[in-house]
Gaussian input, Z-matrix of N, CA and C with variables (Angstrom, degrees):
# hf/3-21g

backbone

0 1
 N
 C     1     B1
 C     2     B2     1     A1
 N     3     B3     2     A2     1     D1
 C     4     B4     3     A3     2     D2
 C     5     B5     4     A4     3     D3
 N     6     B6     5     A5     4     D4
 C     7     B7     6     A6     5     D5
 C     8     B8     7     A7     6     D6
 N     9     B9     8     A8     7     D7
 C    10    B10     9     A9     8     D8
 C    11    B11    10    A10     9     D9
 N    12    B12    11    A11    10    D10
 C    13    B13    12    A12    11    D11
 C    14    B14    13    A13    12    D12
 N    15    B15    14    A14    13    D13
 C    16    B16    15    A15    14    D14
 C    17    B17    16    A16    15    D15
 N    18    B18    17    A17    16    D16
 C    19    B19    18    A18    17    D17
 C    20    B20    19    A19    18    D18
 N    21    B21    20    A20    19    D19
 C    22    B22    21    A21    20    D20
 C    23    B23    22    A22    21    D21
 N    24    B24    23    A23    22    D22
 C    25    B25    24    A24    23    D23
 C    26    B26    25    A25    24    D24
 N    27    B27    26    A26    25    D25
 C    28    B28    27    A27    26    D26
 C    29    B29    28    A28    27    D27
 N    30    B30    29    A29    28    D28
 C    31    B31    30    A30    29    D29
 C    32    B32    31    A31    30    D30
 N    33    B33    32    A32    31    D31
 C    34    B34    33    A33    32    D32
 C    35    B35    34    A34    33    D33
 N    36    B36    35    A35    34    D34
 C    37    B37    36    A36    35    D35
 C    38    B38    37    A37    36    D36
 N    39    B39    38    A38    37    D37
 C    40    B40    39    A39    38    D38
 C    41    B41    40    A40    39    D39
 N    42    B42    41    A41    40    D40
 C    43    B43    42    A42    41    D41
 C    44    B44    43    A43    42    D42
 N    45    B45    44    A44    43    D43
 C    46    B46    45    A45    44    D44
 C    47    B47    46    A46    45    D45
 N    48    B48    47    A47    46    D46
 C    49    B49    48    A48    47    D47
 C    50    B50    49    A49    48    D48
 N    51    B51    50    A50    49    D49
 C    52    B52    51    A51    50    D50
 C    53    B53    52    A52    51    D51
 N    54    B54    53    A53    52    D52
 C    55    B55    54    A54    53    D53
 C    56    B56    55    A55    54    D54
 N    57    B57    56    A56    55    D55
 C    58    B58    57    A57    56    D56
 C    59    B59    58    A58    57    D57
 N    60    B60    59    A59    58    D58
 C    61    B61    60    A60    59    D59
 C    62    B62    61    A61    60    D60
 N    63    B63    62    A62    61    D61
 C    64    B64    63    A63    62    D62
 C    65    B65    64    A64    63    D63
 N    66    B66    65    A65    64    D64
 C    67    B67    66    A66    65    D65
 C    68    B68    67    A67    66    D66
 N    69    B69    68    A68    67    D67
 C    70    B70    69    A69    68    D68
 C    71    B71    70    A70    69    D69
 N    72    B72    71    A71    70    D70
 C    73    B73    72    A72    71    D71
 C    74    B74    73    A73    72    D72
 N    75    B75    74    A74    73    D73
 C    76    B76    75    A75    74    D74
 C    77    B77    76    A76    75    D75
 N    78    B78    77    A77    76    D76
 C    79    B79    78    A78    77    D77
 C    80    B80    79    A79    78    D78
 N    81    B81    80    A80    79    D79
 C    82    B82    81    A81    80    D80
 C    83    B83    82    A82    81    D81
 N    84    B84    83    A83    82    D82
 C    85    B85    84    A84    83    D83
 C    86    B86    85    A85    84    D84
 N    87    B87    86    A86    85    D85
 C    88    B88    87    A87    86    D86
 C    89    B89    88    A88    87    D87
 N    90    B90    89    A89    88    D88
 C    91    B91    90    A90    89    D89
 C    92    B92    91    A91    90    D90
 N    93    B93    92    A92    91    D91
 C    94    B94    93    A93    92    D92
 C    95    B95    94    A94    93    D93
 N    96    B96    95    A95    94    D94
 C    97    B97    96    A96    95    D95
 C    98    B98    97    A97    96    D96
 N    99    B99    98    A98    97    D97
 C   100   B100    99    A99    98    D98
 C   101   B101   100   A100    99    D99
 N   102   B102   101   A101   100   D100
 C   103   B103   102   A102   101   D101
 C   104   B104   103   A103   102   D102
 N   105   B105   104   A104   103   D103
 C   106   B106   105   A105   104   D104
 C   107   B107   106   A106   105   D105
 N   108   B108   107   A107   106   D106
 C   109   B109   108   A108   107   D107
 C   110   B110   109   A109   108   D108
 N   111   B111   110   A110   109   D109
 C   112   B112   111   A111   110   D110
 C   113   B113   112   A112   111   D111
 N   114   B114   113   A113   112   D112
 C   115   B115   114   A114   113   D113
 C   116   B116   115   A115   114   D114
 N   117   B117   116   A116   115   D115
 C   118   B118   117   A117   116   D116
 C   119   B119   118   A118   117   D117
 N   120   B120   119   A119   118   D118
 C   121   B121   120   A120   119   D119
 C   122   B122   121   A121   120   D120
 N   123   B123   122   A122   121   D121
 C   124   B124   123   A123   122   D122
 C   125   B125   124   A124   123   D123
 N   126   B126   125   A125   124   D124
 C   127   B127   126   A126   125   D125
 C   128   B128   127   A127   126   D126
 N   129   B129   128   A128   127   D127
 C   130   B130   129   A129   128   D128
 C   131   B131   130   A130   129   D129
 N   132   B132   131   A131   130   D130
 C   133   B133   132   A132   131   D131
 C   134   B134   133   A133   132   D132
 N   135   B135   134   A134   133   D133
 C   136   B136   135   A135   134   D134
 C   137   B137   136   A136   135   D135
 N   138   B138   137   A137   136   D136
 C   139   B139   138   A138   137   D137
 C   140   B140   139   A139   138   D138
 N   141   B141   140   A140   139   D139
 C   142   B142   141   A141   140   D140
 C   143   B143   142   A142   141   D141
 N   144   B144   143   A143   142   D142
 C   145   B145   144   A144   143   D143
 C   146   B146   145   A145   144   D144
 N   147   B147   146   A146   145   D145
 C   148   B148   147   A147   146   D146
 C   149   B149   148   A148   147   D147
 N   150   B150   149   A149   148   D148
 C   151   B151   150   A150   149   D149
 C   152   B152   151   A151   150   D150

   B1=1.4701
   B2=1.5366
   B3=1.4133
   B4=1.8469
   B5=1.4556
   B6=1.8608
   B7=1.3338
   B8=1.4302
   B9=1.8352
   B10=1.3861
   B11=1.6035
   B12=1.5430
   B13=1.4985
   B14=1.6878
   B15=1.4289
   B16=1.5445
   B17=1.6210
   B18=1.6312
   B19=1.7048
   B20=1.4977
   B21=1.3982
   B22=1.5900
   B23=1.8589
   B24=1.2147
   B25=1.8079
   B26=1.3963
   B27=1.2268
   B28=2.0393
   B29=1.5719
   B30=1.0611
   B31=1.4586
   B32=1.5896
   B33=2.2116
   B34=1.7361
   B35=1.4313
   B36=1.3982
   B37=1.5900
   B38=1.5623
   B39=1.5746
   B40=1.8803
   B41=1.3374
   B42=1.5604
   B43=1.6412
   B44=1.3905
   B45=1.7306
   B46=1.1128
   B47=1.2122
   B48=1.8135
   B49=0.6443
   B50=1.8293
   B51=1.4188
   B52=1.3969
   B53=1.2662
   B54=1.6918
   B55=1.0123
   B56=1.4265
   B57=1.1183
   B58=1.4274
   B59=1.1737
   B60=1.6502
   B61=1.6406
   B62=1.5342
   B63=1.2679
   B64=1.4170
   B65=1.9375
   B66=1.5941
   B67=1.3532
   B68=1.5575
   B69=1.2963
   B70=1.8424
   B71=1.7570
   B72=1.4299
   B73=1.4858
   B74=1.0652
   B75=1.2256
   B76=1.6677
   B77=1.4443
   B78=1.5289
   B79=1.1554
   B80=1.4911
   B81=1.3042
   B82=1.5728
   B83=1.6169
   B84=1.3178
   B85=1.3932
   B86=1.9172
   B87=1.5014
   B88=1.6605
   B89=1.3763
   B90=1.8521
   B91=1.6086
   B92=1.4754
   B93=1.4770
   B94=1.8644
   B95=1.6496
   B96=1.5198
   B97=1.7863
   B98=1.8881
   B99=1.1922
   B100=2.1636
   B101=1.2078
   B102=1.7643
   B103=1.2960
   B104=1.4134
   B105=1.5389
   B106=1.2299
   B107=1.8169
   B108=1.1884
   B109=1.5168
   B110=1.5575
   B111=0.9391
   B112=1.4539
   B113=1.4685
   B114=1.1255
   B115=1.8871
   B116=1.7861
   B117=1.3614
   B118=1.4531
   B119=1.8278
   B120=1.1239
   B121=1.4014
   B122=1.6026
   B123=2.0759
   B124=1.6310
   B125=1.8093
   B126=1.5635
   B127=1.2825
   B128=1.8585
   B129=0.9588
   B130=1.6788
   B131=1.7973
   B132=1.4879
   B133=1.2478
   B134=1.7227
   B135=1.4163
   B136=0.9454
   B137=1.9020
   B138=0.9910
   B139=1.2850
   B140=1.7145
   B141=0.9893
   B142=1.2907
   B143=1.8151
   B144=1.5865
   B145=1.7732
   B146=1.9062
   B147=0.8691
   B148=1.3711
   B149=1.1110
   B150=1.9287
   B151=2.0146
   B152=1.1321
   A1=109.86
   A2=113.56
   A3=113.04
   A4=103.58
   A5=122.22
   A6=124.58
   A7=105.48
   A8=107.10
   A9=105.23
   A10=109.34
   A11=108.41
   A12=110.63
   A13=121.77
   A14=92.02
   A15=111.51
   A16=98.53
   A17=105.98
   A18=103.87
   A19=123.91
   A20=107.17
   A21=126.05
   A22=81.30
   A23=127.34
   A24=126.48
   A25=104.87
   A26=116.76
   A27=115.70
   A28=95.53
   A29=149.78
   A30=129.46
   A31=133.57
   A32=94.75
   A33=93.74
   A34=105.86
   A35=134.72
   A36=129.01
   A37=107.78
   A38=99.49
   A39=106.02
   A40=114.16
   A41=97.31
   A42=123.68
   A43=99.46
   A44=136.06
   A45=138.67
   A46=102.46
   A47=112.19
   A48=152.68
   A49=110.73
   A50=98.75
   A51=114.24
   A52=131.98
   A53=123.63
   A54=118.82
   A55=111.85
   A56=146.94
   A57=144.75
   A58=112.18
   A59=127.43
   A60=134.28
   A61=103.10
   A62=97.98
   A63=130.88
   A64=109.44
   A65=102.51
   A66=120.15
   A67=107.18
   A68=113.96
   A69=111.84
   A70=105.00
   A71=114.76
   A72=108.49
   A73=120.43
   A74=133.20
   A75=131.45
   A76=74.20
   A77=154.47
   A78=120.17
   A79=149.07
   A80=104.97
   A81=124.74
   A82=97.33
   A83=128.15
   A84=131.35
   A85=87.51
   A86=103.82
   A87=99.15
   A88=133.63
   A89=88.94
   A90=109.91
   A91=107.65
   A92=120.83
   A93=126.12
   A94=109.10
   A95=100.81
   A96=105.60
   A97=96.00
   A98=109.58
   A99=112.20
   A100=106.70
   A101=120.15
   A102=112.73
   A103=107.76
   A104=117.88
   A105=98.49
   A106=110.57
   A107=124.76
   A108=124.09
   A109=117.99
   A110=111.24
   A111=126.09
   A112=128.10
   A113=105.21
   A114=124.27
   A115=93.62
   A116=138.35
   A117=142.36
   A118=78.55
   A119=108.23
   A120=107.75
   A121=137.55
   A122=80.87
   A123=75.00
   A124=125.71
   A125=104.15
   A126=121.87
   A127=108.76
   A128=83.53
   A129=131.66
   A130=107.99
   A131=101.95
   A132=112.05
   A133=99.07
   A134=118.36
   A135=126.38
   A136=113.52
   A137=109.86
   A138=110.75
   A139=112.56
   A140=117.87
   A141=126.77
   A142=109.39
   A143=114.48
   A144=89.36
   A145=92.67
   A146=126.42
   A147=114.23
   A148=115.78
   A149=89.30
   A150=104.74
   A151=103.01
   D1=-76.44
   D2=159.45
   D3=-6.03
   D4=-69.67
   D5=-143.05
   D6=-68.27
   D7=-34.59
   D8=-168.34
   D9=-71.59
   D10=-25.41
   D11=-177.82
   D12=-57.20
   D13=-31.89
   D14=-159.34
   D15=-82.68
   D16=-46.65
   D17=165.89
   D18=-48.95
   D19=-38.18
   D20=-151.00
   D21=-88.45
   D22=-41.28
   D23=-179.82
   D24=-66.02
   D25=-48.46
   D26=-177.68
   D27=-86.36
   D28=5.11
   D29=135.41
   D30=-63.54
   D31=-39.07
   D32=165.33
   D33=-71.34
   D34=-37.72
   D35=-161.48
   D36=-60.79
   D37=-41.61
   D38=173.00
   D39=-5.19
   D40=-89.11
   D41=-170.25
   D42=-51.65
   D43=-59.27
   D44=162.26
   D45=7.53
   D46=-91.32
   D47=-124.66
   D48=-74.98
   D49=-42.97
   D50=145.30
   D51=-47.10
   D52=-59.92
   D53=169.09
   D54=-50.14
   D55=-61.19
   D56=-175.62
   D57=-41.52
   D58=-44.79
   D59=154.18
   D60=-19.86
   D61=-81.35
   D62=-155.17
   D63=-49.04
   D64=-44.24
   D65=177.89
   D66=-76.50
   D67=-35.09
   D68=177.17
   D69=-65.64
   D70=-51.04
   D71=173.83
   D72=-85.66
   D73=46.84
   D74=163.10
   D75=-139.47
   D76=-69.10
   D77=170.50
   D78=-11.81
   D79=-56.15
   D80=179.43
   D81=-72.86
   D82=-34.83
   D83=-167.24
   D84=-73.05
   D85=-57.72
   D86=-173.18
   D87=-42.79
   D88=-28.88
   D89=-169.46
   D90=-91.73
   D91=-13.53
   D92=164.93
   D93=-76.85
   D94=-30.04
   D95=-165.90
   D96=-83.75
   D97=-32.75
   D98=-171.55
   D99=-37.28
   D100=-49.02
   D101=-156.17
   D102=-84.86
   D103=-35.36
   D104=-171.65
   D105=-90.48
   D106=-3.21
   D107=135.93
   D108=-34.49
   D109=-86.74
   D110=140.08
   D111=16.32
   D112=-77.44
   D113=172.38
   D114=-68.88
   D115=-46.41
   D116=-131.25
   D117=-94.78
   D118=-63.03
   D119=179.72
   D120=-43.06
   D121=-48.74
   D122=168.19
   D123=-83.02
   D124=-9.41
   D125=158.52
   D126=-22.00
   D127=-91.01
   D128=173.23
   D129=-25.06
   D130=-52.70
   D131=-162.05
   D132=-84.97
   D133=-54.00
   D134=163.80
   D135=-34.91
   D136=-70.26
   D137=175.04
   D138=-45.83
   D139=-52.92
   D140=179.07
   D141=-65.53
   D142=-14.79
   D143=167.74
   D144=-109.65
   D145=15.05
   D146=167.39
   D147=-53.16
   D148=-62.20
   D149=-175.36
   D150=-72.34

């Protein structure tokens, strides 16, 4: 009974387990894209208290 529980728990963690994949590399992608958001914005902003 234990064994089947413990199988039947690392079958829900599986998918988990993926998602967390999935969330670390769109992370790392978010964290290459911040800065140059970042620079574009303050671009932008800068320009915008000149005028």
């Amino acid at each position: 009974m234990v064994l089947h529980d413990v199988f039947y728990s690392w079958r829900l963690l599986q998918p988990l387990g993926l998602c967390v994949k999935i969330l670390t590399i769109l992370l790392r992608k978010i964290w290459s894209i911040v800065p140059l958001i970042n620079v574009v914005f303050g671009l932008r902003f800068g320009y915008c208290v000149r005028l």
